[in-house]
VEXDO-181440 format. One record per atom (N, C-alpha, C): residue number from 0; x, y, z; chain; residue in three letters. Coordinates in steps of 0.1 Angstrom, whole numbers. Layout:
N
+-----+-------+-------+-------+--------+--------+
: num :     X :     Y :     Z : chaine : residu :
+-----+-------+-------+-------+--------+--------+
: NUM :     X :     Y :     Z :      A :    Ala :
...
+-----+-------+-------+-------+--------+--------+
END
This chain:
142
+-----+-------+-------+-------+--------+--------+
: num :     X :     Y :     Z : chaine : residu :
+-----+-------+-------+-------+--------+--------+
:   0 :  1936 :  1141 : -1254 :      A :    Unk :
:   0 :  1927 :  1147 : -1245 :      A :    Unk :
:   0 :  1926 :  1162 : -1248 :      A :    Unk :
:   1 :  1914 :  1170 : -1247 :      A :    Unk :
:   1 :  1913 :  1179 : -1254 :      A :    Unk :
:   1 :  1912 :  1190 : -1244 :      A :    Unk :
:   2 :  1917 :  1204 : -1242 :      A :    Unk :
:   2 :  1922 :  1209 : -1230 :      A :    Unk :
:   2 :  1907 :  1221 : -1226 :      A :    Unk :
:   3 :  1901 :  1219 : -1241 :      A :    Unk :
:   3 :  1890 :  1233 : -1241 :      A :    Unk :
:   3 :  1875 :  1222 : -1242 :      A :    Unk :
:   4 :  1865 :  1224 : -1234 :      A :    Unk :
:   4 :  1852 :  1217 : -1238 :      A :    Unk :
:   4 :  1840 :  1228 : -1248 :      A :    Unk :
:   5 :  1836 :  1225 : -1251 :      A :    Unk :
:   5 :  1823 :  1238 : -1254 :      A :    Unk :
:   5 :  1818 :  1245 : -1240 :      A :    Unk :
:   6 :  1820 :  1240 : -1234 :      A :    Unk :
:   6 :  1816 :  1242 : -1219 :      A :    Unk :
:   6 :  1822 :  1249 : -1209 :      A :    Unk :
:   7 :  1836 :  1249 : -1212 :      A :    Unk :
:   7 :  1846 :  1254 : -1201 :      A :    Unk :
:   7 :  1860 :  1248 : -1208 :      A :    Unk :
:   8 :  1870 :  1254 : -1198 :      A :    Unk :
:   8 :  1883 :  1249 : -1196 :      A :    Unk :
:   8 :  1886 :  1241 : -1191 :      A :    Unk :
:   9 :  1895 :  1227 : -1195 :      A :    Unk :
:   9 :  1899 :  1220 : -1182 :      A :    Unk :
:   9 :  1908 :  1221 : -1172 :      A :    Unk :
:  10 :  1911 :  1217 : -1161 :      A :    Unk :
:  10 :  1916 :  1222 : -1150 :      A :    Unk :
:  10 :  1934 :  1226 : -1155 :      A :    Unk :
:  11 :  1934 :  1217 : -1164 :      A :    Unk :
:  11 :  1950 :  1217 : -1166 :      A :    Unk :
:  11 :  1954 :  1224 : -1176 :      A :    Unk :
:  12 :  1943 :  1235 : -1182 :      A :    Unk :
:  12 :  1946 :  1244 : -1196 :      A :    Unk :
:  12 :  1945 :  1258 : -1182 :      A :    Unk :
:  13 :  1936 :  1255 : -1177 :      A :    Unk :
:  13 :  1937 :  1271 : -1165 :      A :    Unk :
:  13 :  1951 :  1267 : -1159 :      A :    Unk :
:  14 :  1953 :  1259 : -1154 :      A :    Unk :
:  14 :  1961 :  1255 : -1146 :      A :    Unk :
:  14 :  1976 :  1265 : -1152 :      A :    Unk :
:  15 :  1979 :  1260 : -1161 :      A :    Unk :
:  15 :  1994 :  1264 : -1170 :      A :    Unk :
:  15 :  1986 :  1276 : -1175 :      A :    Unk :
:  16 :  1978 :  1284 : -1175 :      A :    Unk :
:  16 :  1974 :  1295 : -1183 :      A :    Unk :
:  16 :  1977 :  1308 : -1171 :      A :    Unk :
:  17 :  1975 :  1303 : -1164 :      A :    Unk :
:  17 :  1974 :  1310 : -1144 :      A :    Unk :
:  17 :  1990 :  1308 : -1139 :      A :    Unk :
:  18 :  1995 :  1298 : -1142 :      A :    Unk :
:  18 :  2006 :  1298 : -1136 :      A :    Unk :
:  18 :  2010 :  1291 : -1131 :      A :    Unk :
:  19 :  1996 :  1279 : -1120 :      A :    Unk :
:  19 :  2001 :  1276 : -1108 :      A :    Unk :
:  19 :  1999 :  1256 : -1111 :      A :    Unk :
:  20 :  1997 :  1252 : -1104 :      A :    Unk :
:  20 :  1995 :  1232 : -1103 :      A :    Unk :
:  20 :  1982 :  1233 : -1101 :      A :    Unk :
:  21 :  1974 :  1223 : -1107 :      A :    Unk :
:  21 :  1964 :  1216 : -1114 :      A :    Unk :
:  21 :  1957 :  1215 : -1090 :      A :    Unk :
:  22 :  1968 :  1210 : -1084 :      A :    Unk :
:  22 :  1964 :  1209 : -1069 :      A :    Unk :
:  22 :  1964 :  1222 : -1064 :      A :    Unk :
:  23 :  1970 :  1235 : -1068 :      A :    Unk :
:  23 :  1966 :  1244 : -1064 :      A :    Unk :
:  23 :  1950 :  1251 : -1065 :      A :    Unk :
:  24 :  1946 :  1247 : -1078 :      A :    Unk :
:  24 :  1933 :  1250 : -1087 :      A :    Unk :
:  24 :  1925 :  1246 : -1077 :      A :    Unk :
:  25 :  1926 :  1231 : -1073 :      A :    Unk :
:  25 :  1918 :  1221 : -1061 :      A :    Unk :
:  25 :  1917 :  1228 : -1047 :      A :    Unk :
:  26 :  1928 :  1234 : -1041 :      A :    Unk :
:  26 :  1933 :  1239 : -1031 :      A :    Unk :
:  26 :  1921 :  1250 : -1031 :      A :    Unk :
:  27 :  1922 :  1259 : -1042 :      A :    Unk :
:  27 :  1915 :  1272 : -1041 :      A :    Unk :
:  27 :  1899 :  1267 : -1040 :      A :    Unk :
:  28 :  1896 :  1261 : -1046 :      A :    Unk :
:  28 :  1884 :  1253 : -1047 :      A :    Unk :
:  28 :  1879 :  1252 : -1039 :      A :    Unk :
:  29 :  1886 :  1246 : -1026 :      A :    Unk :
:  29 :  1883 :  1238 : -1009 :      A :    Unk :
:  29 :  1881 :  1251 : -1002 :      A :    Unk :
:  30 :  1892 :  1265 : -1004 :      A :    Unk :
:  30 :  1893 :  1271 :  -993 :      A :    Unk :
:  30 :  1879 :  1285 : -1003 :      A :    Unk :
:  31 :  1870 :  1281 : -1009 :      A :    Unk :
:  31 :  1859 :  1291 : -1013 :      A :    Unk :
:  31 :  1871 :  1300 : -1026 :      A :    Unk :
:  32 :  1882 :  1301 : -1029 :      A :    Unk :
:  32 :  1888 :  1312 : -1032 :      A :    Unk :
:  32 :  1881 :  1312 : -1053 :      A :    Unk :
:  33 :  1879 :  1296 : -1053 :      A :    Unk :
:  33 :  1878 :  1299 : -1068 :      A :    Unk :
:  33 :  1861 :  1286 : -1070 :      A :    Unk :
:  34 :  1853 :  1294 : -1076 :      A :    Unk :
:  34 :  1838 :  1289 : -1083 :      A :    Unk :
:  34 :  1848 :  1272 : -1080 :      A :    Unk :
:  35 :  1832 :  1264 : -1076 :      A :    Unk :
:  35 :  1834 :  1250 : -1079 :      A :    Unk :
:  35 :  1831 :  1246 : -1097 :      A :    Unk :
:  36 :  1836 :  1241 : -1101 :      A :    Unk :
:  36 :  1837 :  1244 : -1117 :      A :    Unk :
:  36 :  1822 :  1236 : -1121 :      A :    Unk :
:  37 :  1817 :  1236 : -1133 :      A :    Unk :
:  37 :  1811 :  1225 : -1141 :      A :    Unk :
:  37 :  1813 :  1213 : -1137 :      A :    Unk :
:  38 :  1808 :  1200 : -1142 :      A :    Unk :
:  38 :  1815 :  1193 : -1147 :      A :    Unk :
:  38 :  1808 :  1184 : -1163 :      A :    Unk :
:  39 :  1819 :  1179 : -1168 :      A :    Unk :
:  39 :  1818 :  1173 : -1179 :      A :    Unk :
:  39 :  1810 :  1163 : -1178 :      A :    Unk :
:  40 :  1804 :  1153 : -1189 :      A :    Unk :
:  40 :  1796 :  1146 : -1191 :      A :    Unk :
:  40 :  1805 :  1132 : -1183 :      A :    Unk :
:  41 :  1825 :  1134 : -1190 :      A :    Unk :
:  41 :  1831 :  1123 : -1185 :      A :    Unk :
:  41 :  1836 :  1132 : -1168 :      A :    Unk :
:  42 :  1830 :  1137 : -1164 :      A :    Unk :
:  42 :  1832 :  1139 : -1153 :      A :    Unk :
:  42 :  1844 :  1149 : -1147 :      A :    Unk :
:  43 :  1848 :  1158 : -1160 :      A :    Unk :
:  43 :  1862 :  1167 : -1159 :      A :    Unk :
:  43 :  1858 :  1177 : -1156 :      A :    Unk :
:  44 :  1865 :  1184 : -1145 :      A :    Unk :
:  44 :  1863 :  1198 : -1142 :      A :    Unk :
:  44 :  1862 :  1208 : -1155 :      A :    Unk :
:  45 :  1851 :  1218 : -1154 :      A :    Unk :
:  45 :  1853 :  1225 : -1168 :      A :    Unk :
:  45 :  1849 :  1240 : -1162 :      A :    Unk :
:  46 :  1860 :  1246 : -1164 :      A :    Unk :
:  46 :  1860 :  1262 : -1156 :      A :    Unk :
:  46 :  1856 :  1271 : -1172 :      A :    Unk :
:  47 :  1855 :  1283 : -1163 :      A :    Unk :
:  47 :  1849 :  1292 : -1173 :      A :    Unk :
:  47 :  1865 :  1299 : -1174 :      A :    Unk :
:  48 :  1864 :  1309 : -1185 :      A :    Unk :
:  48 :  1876 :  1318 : -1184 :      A :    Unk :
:  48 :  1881 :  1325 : -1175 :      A :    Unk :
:  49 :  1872 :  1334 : -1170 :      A :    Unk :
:  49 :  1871 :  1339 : -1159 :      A :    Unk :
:  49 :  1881 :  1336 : -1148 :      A :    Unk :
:  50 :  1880 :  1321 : -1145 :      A :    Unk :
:  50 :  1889 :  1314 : -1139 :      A :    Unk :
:  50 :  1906 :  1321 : -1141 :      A :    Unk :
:  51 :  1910 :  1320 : -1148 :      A :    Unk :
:  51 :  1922 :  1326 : -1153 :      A :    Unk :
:  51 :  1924 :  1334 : -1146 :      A :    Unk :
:  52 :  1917 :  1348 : -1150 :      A :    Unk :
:  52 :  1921 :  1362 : -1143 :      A :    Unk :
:  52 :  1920 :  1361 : -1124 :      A :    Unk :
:  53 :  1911 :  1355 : -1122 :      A :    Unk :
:  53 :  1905 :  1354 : -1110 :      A :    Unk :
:  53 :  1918 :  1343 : -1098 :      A :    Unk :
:  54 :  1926 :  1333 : -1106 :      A :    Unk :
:  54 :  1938 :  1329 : -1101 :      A :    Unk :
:  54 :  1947 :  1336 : -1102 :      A :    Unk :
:  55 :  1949 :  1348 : -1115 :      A :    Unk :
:  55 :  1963 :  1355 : -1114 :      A :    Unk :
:  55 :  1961 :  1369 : -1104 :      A :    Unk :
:  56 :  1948 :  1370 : -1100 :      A :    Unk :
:  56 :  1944 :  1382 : -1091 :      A :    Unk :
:  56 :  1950 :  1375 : -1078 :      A :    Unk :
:  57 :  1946 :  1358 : -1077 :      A :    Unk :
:  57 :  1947 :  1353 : -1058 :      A :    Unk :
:  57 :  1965 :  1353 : -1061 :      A :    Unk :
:  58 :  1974 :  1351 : -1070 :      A :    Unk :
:  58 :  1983 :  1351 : -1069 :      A :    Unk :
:  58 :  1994 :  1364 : -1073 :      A :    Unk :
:  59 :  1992 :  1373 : -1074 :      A :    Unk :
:  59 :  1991 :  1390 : -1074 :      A :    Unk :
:  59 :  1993 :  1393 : -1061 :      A :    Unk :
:  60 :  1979 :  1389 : -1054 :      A :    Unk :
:  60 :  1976 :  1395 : -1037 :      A :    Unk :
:  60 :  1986 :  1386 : -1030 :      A :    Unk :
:  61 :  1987 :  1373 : -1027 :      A :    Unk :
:  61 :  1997 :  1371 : -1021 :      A :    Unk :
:  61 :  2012 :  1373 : -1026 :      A :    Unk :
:  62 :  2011 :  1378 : -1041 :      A :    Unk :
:  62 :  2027 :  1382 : -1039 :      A :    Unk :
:  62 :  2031 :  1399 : -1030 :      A :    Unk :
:  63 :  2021 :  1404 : -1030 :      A :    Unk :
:  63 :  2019 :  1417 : -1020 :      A :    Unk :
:  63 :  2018 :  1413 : -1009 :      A :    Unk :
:  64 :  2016 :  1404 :  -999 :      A :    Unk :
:  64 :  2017 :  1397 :  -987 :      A :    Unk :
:  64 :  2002 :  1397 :  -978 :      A :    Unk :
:  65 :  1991 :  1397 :  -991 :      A :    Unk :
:  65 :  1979 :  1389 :  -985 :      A :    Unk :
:  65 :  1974 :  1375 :  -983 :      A :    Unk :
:  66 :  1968 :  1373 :  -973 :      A :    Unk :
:  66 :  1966 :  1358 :  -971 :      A :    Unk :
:  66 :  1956 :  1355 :  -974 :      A :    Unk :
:  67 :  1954 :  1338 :  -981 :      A :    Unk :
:  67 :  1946 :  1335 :  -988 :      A :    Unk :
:  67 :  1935 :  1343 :  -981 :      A :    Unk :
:  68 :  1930 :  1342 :  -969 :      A :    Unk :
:  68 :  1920 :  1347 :  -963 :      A :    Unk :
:  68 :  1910 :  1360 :  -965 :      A :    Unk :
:  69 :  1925 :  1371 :  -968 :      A :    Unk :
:  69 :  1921 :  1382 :  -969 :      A :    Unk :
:  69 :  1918 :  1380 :  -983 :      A :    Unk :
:  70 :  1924 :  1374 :  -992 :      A :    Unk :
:  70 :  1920 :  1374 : -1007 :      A :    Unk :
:  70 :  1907 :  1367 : -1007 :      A :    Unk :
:  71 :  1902 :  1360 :  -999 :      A :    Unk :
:  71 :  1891 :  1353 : -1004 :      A :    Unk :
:  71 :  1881 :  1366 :  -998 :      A :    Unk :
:  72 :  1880 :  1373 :  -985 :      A :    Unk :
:  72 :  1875 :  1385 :  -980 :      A :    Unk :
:  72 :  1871 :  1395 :  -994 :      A :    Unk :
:  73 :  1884 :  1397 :  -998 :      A :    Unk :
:  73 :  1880 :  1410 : -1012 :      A :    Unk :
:  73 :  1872 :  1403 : -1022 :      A :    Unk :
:  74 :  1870 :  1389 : -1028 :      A :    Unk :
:  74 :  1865 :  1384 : -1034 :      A :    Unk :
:  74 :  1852 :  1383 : -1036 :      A :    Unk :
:  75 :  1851 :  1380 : -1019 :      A :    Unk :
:  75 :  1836 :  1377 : -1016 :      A :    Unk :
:  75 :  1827 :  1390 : -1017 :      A :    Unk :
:  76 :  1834 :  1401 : -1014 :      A :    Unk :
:  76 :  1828 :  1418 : -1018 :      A :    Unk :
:  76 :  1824 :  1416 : -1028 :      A :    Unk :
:  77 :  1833 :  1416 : -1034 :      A :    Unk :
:  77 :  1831 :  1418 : -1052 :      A :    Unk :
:  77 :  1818 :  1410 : -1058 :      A :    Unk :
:  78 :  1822 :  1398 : -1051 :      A :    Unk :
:  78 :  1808 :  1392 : -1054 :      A :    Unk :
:  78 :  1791 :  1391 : -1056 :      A :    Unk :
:  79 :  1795 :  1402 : -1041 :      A :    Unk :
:  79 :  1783 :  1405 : -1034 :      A :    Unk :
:  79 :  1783 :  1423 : -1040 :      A :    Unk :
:  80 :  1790 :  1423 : -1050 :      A :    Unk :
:  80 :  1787 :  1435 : -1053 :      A :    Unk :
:  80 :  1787 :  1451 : -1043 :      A :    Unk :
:  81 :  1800 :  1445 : -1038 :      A :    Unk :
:  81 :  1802 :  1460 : -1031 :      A :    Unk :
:  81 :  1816 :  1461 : -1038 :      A :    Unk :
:  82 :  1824 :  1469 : -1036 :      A :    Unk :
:  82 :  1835 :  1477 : -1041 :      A :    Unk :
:  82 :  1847 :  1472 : -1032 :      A :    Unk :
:  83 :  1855 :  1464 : -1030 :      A :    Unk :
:  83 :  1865 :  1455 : -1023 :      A :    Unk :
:  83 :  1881 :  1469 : -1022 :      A :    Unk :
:  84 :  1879 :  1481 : -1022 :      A :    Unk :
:  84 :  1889 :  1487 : -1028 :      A :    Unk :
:  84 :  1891 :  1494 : -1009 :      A :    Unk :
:  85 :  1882 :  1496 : -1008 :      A :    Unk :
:  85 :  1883 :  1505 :  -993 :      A :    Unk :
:  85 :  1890 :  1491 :  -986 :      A :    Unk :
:  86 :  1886 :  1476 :  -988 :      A :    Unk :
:  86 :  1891 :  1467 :  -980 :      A :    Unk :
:  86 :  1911 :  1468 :  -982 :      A :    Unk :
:  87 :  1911 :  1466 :  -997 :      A :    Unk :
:  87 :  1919 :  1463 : -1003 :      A :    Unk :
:  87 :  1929 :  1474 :  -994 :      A :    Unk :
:  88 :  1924 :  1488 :  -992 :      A :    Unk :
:  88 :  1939 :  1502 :  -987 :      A :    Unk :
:  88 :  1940 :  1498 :  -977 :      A :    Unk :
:  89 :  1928 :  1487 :  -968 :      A :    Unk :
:  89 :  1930 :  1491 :  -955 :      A :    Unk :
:  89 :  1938 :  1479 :  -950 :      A :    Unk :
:  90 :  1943 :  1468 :  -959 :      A :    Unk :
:  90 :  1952 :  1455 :  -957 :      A :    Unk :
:  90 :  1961 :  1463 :  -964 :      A :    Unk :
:  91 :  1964 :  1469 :  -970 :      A :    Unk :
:  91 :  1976 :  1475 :  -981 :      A :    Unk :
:  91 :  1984 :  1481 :  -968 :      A :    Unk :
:  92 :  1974 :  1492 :  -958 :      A :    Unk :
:  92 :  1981 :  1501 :  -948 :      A :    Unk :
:  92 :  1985 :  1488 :  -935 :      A :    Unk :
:  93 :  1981 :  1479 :  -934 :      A :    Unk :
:  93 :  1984 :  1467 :  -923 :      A :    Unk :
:  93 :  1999 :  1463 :  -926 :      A :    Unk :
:  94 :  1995 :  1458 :  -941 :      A :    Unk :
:  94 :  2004 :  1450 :  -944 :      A :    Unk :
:  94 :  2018 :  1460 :  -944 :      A :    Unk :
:  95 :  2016 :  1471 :  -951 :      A :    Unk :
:  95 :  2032 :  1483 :  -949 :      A :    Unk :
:  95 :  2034 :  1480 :  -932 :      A :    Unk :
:  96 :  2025 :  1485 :  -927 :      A :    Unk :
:  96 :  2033 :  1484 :  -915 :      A :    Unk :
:  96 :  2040 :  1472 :  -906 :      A :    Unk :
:  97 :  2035 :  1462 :  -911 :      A :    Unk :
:  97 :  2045 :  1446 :  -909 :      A :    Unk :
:  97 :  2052 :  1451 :  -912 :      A :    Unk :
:  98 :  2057 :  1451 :  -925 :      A :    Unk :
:  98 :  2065 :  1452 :  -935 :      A :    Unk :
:  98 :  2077 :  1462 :  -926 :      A :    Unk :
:  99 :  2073 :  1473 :  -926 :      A :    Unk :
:  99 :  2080 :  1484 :  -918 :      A :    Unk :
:  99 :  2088 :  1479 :  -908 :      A :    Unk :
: 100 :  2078 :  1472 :  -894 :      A :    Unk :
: 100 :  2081 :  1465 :  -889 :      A :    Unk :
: 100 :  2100 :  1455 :  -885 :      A :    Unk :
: 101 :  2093 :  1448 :  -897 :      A :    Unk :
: 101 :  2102 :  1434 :  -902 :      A :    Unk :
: 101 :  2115 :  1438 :  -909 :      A :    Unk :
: 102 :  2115 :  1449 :  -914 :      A :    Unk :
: 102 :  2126 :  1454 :  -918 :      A :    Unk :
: 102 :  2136 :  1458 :  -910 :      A :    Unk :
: 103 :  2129 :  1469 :  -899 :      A :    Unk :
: 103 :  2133 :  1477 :  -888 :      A :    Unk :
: 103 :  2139 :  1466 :  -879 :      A :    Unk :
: 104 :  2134 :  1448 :  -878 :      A :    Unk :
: 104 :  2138 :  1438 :  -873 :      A :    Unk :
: 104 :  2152 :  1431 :  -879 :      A :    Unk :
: 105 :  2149 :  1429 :  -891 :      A :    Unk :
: 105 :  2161 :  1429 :  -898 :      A :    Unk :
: 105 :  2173 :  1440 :  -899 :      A :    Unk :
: 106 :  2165 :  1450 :  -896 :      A :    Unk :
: 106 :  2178 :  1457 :  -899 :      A :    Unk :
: 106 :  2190 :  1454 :  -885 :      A :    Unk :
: 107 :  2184 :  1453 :  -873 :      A :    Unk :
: 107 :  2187 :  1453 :  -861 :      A :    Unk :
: 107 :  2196 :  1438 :  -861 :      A :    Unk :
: 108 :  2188 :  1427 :  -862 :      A :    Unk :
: 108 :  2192 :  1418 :  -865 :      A :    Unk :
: 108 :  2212 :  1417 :  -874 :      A :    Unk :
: 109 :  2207 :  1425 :  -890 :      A :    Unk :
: 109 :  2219 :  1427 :  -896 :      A :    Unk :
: 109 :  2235 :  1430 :  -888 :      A :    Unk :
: 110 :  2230 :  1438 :  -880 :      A :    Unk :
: 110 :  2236 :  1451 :  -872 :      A :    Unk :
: 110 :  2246 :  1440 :  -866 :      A :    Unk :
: 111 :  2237 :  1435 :  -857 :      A :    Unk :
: 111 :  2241 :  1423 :  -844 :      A :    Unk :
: 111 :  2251 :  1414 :  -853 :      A :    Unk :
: 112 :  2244 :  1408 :  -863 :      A :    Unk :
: 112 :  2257 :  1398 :  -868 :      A :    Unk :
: 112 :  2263 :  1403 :  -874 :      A :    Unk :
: 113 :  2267 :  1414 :  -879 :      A :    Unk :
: 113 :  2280 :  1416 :  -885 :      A :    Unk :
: 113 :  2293 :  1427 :  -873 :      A :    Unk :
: 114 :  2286 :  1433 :  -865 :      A :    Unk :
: 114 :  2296 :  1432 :  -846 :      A :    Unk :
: 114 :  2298 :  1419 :  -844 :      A :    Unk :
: 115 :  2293 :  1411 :  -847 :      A :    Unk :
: 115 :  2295 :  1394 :  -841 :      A :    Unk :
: 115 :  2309 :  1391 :  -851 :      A :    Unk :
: 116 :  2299 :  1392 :  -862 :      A :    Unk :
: 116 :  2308 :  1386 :  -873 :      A :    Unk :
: 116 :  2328 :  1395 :  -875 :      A :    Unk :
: 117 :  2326 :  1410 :  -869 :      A :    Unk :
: 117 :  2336 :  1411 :  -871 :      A :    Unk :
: 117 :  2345 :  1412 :  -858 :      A :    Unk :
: 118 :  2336 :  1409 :  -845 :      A :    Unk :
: 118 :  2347 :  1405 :  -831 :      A :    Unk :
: 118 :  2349 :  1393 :  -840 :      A :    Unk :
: 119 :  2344 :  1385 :  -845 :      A :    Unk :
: 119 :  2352 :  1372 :  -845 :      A :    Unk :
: 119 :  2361 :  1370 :  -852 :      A :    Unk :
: 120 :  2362 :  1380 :  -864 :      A :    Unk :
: 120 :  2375 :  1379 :  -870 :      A :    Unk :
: 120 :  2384 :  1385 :  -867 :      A :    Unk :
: 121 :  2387 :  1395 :  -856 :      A :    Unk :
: 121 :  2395 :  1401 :  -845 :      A :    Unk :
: 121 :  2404 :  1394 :  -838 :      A :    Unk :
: 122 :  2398 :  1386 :  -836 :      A :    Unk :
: 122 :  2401 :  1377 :  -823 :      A :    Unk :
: 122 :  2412 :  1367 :  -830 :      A :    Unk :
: 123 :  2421 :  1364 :  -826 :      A :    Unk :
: 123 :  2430 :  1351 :  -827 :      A :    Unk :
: 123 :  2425 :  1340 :  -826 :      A :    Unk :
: 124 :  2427 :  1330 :  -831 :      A :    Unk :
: 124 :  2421 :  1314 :  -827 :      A :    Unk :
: 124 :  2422 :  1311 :  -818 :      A :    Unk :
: 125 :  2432 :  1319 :  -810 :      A :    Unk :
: 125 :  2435 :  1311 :  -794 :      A :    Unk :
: 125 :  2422 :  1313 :  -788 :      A :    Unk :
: 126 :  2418 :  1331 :  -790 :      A :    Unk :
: 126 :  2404 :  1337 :  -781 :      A :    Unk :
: 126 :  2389 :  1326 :  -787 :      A :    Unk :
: 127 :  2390 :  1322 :  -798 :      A :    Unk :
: 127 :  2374 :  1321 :  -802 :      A :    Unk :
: 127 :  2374 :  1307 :  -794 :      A :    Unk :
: 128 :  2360 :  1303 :  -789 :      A :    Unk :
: 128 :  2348 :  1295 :  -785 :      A :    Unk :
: 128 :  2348 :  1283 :  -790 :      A :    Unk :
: 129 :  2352 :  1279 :  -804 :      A :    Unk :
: 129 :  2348 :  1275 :  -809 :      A :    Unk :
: 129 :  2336 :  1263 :  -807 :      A :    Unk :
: 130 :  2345 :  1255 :  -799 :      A :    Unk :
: 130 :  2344 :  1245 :  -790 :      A :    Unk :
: 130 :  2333 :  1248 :  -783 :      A :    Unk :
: 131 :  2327 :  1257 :  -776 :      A :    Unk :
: 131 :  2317 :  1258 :  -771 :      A :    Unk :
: 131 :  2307 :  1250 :  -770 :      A :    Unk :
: 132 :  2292 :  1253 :  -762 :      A :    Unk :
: 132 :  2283 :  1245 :  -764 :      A :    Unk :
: 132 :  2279 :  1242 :  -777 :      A :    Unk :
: 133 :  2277 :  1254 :  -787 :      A :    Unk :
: 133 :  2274 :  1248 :  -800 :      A :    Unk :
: 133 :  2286 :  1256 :  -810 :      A :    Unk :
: 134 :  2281 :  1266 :  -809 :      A :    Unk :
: 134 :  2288 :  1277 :  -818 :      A :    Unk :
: 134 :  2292 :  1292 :  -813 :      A :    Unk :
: 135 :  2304 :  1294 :  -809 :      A :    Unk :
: 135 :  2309 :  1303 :  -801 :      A :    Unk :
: 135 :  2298 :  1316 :  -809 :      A :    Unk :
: 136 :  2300 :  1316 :  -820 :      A :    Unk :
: 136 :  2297 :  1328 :  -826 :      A :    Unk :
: 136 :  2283 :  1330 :  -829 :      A :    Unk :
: 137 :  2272 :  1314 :  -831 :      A :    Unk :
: 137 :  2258 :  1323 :  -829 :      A :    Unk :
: 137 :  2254 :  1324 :  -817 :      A :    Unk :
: 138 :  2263 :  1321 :  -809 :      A :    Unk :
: 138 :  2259 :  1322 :  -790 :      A :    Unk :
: 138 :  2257 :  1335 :  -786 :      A :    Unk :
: 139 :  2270 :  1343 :  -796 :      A :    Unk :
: 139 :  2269 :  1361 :  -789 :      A :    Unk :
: 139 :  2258 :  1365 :  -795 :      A :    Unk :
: 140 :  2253 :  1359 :  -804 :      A :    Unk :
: 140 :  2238 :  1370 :  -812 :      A :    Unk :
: 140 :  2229 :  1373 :  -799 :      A :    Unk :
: 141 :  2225 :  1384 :  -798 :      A :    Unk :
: 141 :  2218 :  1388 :  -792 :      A :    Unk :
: 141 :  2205 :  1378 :  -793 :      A :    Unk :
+-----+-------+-------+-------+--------+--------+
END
């Protein structure tokens, strides 16, 4: 089976070229993210090259913590021929501040279990919970 047409690529040469499953390719397809492809005479998806770059871009953005959503948003600019970049700072500036956020949650979080974690090695076996309702020790987490 031959992975390149005169026509296009098949789903499974982009697929391993991009990175991702042959059902992700499908996935993007349903949710607008990637062109509905060609198809062949025997009825095979046949993408253009294009394809490629255009999956390692949707998989780029969400490794920066955009959702498909937003990635299909900047796409659709580009499409329509406006400039996706003012979009692009202004999820860049959202997204830091989650990020900021979640950390400042984590950090707090950290804090908590390791006071937890070191009353409980303090303590003698006679003092710990164990027995408790579940677990003496994720009970005290805040």
């Amino acid at each position: 089976m031959k992975a390149r047409s005169d026509n296009g690529l098949r789903v499974g040469m982009v697929a391993k070229a991009a990175g991702v499953g042959v059902q992700t390719l499908h996935y993007y397809e349903r949710l607008g993210l990637l062109r509905r492809p060609q198809r062949s005479a025997a009825n095979y998806r046949l993408y253009s090259p294009d394809a490629i770059r255009r999956v390692q871009f949707i998989k780029k953005a969400q490794a920066i913590g955009l959702t498909l959503e937003e990635t299909k948003q900047i796409l659709d600019l580009k499409e329509h021929g406006r400039a996706p970049c003012s979009k692009v700072a202004g999820l860049g500036e959202k997204h830091l501040r989650e990020i900021d956020l979640r950390l400042a949650e984590l950090r707090k979080y950290r804090r908590a279990l390791a006071d937890a974690l070191n009353d409980w090695r303090r303590e003698d076996t006679t003092e710990r919970e164990c027995a408790g309702e579940f677990c003496d020790l994720v009970e005290r987490l805040p």
